[in-house]
VEXGUTOR-405564 format. One record per atom (N, C-alpha, C, CB): x, z, y. Coordinates in steps of 0.001 Angstrom, whole numbers, padded with zeros to 6 digits, always signed. Glycine has a CB too. Layout:
XZY/...
This chain:
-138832+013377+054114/-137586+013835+053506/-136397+013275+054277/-137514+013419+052020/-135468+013713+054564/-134220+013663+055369/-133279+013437+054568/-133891+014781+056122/-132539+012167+054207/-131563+012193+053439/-130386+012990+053531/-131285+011198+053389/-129756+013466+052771/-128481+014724+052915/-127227+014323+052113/-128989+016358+052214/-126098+014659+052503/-124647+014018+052217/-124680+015124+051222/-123248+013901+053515/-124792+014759+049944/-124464+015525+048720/-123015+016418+048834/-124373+014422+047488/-122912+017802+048194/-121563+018882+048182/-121164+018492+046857/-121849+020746+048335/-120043+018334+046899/-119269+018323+046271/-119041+019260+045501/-118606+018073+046756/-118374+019240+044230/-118500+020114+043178/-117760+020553+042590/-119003+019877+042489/-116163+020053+043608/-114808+020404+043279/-114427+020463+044827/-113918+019277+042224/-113117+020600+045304/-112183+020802+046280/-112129+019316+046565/-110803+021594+045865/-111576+019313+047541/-111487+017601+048415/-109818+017627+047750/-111689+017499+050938/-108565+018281+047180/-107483+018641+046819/-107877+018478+045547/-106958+019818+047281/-108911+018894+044638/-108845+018966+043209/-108192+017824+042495/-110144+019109+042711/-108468+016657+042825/-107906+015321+042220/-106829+014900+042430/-108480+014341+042463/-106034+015652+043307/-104584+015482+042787/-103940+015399+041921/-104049+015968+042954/-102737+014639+042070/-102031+013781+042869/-102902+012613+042525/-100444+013663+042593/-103730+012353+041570/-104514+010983+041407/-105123+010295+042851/-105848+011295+040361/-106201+011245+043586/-106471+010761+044409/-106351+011926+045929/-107676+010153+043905/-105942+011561+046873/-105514+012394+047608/-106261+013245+048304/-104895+011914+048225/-105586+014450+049200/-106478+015207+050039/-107721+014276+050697/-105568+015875+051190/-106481+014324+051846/-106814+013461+052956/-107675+012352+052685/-105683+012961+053516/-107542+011833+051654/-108776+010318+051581/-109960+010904+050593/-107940+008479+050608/-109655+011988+050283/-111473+012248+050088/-111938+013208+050844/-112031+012730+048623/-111483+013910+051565/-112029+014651+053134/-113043+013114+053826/-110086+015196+054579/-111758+012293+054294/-112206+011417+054955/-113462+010582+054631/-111295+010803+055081/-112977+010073+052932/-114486+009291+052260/-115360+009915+052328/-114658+008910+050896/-115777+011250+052040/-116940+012028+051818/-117539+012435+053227/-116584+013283+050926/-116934+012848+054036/-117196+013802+055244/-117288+012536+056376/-115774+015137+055562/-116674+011612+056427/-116983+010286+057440/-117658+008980+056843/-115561+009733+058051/-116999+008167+055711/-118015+007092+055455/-119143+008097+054547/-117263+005569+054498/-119398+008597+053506/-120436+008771+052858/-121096+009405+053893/-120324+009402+051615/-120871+010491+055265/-122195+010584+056175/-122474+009732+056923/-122303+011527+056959/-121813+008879+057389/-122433+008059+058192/-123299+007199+057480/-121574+007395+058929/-123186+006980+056108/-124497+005850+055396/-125592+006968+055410/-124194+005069+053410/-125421+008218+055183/-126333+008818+055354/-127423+008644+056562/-125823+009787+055272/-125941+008619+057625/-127255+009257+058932/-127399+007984+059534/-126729+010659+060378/-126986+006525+059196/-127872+005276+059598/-129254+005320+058661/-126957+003735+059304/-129299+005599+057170/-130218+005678+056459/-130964+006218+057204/-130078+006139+055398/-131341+007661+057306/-132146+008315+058392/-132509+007561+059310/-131580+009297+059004/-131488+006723+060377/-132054+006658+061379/-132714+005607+061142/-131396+006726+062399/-132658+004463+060312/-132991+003379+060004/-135099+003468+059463/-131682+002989+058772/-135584+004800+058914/-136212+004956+058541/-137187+005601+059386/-135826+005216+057725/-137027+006358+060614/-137359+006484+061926/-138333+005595+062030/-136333+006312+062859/-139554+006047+062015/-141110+005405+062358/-141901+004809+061146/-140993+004104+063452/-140969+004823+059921/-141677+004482+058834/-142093+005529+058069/-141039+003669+058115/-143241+006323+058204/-143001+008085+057556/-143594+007257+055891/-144567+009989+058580/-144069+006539+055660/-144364+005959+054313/-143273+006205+053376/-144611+004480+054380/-142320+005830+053822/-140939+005694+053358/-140318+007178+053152/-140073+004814+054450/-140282+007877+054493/-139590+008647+054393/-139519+009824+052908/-139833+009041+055581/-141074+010018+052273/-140466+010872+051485/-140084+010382+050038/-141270+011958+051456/-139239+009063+050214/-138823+008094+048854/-137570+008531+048716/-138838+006347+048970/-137331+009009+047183/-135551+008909+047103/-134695+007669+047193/-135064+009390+045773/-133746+007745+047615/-132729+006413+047711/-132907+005816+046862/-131364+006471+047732/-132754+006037+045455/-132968+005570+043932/-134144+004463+044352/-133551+007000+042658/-135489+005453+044841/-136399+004109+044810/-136571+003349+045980/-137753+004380+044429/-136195+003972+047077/-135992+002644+048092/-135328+001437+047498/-135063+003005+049362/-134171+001655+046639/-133614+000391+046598/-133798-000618+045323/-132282+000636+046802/-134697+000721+044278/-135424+000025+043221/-136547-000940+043732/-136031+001059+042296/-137141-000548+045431/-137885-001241+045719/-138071-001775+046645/-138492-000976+045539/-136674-002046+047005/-136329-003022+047983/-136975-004019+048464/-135490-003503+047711/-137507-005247+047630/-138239-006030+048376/-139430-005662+048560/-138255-007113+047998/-140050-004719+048745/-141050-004583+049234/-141469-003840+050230/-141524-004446+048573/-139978-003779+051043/-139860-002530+052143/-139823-003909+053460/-137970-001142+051935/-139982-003477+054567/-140614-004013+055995/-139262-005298+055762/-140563-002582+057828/-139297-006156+055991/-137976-007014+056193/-137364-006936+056955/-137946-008058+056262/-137391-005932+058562/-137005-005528+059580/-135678-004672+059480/-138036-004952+060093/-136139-003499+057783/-135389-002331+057787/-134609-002950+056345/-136365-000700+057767/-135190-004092+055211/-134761-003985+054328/-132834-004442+054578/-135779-004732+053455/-132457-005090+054873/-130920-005299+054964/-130188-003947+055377/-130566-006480+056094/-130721-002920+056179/-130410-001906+056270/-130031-000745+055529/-130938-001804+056708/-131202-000989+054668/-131624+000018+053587/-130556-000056+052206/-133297-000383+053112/-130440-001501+052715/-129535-001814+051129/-128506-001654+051481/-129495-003213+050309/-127681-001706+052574/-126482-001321+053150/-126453+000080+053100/-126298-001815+054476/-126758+000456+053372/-126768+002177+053823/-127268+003113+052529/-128047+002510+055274/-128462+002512+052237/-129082+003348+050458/-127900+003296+049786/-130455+002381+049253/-127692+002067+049350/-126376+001503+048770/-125826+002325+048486/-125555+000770+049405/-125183+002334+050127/-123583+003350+050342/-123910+005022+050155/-122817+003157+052317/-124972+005137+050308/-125516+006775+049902/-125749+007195+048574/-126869+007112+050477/-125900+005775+047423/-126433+006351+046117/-125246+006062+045870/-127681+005854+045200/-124222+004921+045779/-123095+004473+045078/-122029+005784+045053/-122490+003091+045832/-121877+006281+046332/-121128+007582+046309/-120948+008268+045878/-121116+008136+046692/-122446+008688+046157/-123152+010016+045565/-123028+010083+043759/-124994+009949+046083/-122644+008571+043324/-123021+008646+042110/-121181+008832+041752/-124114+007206+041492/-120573+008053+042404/-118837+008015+042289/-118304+009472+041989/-118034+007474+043873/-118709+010325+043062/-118397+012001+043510/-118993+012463+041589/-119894+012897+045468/-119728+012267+041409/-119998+012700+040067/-119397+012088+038949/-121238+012632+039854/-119080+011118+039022/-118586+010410+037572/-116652+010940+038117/-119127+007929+037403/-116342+011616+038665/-114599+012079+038692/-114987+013168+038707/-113412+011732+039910/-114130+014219+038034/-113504+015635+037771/-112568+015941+037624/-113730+016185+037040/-111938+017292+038479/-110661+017709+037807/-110538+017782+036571/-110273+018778+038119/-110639+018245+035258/-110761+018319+034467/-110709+016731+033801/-111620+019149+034488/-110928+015527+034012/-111616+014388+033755/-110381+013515+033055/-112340+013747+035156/-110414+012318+032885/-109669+011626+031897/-109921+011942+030582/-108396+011779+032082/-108736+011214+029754/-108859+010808+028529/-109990+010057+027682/-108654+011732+028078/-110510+010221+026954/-111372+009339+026184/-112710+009857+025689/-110652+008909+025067/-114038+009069+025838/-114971+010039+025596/-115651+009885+023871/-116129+009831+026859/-116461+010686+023749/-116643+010833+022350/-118393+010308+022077/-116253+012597+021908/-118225+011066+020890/-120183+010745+020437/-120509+009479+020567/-121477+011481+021492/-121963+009500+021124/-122552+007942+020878/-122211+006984+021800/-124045+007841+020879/-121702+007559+023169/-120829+006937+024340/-119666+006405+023421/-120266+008133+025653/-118753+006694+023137/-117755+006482+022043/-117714+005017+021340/-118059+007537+020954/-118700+005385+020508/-119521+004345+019419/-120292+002935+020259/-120974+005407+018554/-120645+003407+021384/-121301+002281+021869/-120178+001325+022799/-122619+002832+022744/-119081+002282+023069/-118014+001248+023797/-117536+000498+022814/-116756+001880+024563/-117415+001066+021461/-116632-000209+020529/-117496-001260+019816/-115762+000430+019263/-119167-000657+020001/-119661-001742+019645/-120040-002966+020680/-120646-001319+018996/-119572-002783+021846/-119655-003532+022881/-118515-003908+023836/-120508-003020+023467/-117434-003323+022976/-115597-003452+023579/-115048-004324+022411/-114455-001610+023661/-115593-003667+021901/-114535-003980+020189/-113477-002502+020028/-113002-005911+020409/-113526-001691+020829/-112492-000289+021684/-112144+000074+022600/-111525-000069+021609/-112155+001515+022728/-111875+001882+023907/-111124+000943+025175/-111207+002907+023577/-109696+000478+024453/-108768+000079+025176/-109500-001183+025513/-107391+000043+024551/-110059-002123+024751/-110176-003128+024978/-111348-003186+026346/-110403-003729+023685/-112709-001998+026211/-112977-001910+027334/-112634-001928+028689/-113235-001414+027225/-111673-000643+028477/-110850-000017+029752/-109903-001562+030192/-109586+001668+029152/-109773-002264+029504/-108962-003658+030188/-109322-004182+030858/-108642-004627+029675/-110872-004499+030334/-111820-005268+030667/-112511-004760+032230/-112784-005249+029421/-112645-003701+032314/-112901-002470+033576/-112171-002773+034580/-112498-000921+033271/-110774-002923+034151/-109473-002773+035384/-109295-003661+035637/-108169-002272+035258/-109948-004951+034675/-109427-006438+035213/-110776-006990+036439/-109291-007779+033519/-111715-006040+035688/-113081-006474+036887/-112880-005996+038466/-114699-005579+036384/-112156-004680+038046/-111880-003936+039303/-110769-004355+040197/-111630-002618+038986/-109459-005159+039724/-108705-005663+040495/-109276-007363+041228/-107418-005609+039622/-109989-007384+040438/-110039-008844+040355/-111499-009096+041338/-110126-009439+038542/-111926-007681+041992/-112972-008331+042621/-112643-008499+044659/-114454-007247+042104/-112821-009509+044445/-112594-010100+045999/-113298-008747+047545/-113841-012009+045982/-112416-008571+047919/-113017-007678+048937/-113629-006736+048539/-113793-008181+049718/-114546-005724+049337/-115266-004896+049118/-116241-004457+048437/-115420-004823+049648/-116292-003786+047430/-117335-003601+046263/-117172-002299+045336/-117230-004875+045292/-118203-002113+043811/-118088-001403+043035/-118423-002345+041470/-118915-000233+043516/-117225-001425+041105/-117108-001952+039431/-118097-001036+038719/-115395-001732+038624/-118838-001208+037560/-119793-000342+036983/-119687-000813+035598/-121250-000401+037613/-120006+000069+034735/-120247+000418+033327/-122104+000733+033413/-119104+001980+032814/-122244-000781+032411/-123709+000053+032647/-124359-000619+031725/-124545+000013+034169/-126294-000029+031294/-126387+000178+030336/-127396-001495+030565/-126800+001775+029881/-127664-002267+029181/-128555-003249+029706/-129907-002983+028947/-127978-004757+029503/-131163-003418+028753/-132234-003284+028159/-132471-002990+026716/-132727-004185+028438/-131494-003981+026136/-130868-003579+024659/-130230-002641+024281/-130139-004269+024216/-129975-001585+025087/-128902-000916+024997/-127470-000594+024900/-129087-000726+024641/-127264-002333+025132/-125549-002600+025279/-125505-002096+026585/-124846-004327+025166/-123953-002102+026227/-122789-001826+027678/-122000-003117+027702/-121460-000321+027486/-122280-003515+029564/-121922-003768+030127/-120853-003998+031002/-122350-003619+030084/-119948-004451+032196/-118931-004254+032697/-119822-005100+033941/-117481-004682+031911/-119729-005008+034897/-120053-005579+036053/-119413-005476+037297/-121067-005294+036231/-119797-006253+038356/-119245-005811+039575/-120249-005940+040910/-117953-006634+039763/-120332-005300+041904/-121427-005621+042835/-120790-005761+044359/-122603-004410+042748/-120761-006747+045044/-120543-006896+046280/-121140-005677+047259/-121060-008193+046556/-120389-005214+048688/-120788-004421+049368/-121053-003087+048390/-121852-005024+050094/-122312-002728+049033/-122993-001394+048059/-124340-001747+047395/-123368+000056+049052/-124676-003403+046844/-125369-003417+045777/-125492-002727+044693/-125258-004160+045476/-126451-002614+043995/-126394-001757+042493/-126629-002504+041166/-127553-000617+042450/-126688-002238+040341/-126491-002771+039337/-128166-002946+038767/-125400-001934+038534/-129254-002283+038756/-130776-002406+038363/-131264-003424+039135/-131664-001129+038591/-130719-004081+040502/-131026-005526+040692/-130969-006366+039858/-130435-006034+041448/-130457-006011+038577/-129769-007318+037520/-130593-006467+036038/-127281-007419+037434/-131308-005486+036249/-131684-005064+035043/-131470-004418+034314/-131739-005485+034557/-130150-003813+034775/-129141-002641+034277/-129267-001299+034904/-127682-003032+034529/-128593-000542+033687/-128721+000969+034206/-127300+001542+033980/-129934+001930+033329/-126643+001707+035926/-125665+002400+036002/-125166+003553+035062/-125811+002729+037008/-123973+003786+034572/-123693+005231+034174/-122461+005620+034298/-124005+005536+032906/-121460+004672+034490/-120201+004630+035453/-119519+003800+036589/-119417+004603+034793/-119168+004397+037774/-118753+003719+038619/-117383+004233+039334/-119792+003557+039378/-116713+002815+039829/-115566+002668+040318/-115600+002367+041773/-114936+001765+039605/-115287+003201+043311/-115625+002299+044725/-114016+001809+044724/-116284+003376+046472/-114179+000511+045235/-113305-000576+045633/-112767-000868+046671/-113690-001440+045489/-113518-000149+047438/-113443-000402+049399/-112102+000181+049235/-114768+000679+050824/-111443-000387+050407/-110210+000087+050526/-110321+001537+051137/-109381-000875+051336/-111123+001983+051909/-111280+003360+052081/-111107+003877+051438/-112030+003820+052340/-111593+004017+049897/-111614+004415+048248/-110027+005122+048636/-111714+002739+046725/-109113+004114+048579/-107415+004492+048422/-106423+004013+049308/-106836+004000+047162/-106733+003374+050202/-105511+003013+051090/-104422+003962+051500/-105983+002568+052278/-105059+004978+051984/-104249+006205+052664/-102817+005776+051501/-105226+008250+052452/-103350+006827+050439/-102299+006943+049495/-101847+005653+048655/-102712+007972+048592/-102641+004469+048660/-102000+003694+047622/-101802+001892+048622/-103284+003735+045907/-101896+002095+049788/-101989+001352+050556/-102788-000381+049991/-100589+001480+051045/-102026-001222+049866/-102466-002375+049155/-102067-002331+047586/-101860-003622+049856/-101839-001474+047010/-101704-001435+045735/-102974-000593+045209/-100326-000883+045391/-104210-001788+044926/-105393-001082+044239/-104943-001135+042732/-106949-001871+044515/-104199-002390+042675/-104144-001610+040555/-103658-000382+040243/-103001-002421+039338/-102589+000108+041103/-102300+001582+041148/-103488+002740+041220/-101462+001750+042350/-104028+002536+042513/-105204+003582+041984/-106108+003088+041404/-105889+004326+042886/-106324+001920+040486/-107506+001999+039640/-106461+002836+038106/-108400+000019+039364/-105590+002639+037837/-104834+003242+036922/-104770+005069+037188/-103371+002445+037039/-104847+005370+038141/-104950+006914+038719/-105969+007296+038315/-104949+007216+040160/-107119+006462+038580/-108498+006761+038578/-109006+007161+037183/-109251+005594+039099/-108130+006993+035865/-108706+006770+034864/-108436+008424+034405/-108155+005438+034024/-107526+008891+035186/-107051+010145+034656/-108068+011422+035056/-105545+010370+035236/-109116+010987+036226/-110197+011827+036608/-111642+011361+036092/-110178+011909+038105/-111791+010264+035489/-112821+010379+034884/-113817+011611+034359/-112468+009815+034153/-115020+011517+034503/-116008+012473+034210/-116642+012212+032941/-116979+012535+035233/-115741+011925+031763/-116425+011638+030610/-117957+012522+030266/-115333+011890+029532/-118080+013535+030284/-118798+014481+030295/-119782+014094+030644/-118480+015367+030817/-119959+013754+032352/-121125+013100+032786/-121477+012022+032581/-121246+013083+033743/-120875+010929+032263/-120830+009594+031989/-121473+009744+030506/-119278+008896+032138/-121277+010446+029919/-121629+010438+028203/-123772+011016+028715/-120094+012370+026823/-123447+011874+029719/-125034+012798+029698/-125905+011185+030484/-125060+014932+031220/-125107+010528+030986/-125936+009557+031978/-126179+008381+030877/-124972+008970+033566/-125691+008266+029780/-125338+007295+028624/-126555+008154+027735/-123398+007281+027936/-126661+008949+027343/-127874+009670+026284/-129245+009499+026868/-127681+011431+026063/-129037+009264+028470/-130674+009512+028885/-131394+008684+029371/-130943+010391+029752/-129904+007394+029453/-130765+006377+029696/-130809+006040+028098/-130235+005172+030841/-129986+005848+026914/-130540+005933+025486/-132010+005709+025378/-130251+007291+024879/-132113+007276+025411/-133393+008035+025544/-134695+007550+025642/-133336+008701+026506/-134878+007076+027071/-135668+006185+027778/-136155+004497+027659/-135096+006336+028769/-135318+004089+026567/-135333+002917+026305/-136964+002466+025686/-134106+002739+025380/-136871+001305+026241/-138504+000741+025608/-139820+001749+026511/-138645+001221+023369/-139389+002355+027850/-140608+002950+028203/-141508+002122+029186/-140303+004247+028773/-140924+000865+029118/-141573-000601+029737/-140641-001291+030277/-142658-000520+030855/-141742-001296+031678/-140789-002801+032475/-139399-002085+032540/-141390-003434+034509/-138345-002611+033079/-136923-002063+033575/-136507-001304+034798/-136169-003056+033693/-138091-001781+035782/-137663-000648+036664/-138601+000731+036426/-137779-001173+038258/-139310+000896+035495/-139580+001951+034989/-138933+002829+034279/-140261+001773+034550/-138462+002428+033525/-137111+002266+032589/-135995+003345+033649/-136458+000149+032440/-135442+002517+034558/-134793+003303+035715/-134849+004081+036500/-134560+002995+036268/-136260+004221+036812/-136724+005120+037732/-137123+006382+036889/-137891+004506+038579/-137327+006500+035457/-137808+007471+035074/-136438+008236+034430/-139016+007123+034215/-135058+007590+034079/-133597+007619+033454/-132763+008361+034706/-132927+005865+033040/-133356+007890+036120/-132801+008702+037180/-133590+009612+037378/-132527+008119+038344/-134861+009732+037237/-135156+011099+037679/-134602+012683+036891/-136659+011026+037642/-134292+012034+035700/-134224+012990+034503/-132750+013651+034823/-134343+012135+032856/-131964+012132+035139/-130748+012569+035355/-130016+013862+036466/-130333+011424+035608/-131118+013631+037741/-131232+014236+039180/-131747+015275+038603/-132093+013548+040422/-132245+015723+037799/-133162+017403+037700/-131796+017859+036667/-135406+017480+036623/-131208+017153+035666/-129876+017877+034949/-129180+017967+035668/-129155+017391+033927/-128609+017461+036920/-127566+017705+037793/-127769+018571+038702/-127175+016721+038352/-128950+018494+039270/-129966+019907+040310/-129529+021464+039308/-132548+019540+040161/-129764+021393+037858/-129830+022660+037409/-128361+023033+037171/-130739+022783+036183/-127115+022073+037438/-125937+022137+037136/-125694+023074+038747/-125174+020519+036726/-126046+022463+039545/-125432+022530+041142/-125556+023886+041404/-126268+021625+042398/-127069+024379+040688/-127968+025405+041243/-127594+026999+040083/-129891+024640+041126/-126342+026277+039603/-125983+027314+038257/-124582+027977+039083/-125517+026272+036338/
């Protein structure tokens, strides 16, 4: 299997004025392919590997060659973290989400707002290059986290269902050194929608064992609802 730079599902323009042309041409079409096509090349002679989704290369990271693993996590990383970013924003996106997503931020915020504080303070406040995440833990609480580089969050036992990229690539163009600015932009494209479907299914899945079972079976489910979205 050949890893592939996921299409987009809006205009590289749609997220205006929040987030600009020009810096998501650039994010998507230059850094998100190039993690792509080191991934690829990185995997070159290991055909074992090759027909693994990113998801589980990096669910199973230590047990990949130690030659390729620093690679893999750099580059998988930067290929799933994206890939997952590009989905959690929509034109359409912002405001506040509802249902059991809803209910579970205040039983683990105390409220919305108090979340969303808690989010923007993780996201300004993290040193250099990274991603902020909303995510789900074994119990079924929510979380707030942050991950250096393009770590993920199921290293720690958790299951992603929203994410924030931090790299200054993310926003420089338009917001130069003012990231609290575009993390405040950012809130207005949110993909509640998807964030709520990625919140029900890992729900769902809870108690189906260990945690990386747990994950691996919460992403696959998720990847076949988004396949039948793409393919509609």
């Amino acid at each position: 299997m050949t890893h592939e730079l996921p299409k987009l599902r809006y205009d590289f323009s749609a997220l205006e004025p929040h987030i600009d042309t020009r810096t998501m041409a650039i994010h998507h079409d230059k850094h998100h392919q190039a993690y792509v096509d080191n991934l690829n090349q990185t995997l070159e002679g290991y055909e074992d590997l090759q027909d693994k989704s990113t998801f589980e290369l990096l669910l199973e990271l230590e047990a990949l060659p130690e030659e390729i693993r620093s690679a893999v996590r750099n580059n998988g990383g930067g290929h799933f973290n994206h890939s997952m970013f590009w989905r959690c924003m929509s034109p359409k996106g912002g405001g506040q989400p509802g249902g059991g997503l809803a209910e579970a931020i205040q039983a683990s915020f105390g409220s919305f707002a108090g979340f969303k504080d808690e989010f923007s303070a993780a996201a300004s406040g993290l040193f250099g290059s990274g991603w902020v995440w909303l995510s789900m833990d074994g119990e079924g609480g929510l979380v707030v986290t942050t991950t250096p580089g393009h770590d993920v969050p199921f290293y720690k036992g958790l299951f992603p269902i929203l994410v924030l990229d931090v790299w200054e690539h993310a926003y420089y163009l338009k917001y130069e050194n003012r990231r609290a600015d575009y993390i405040v932009a950012w809130w207005d494209v949110v993909n509640w929608d998807h964030v709520a479907g990625n919140f029900s299914t890992a729900k769902l899945n809870l108690g189906l064992g260990k945690a990386a079972e747990w994950a691996k079976t919460t992403w696959q489910r998720i990847e076949d609802s988004w396949a039948k979205l793409t393919d509609s």
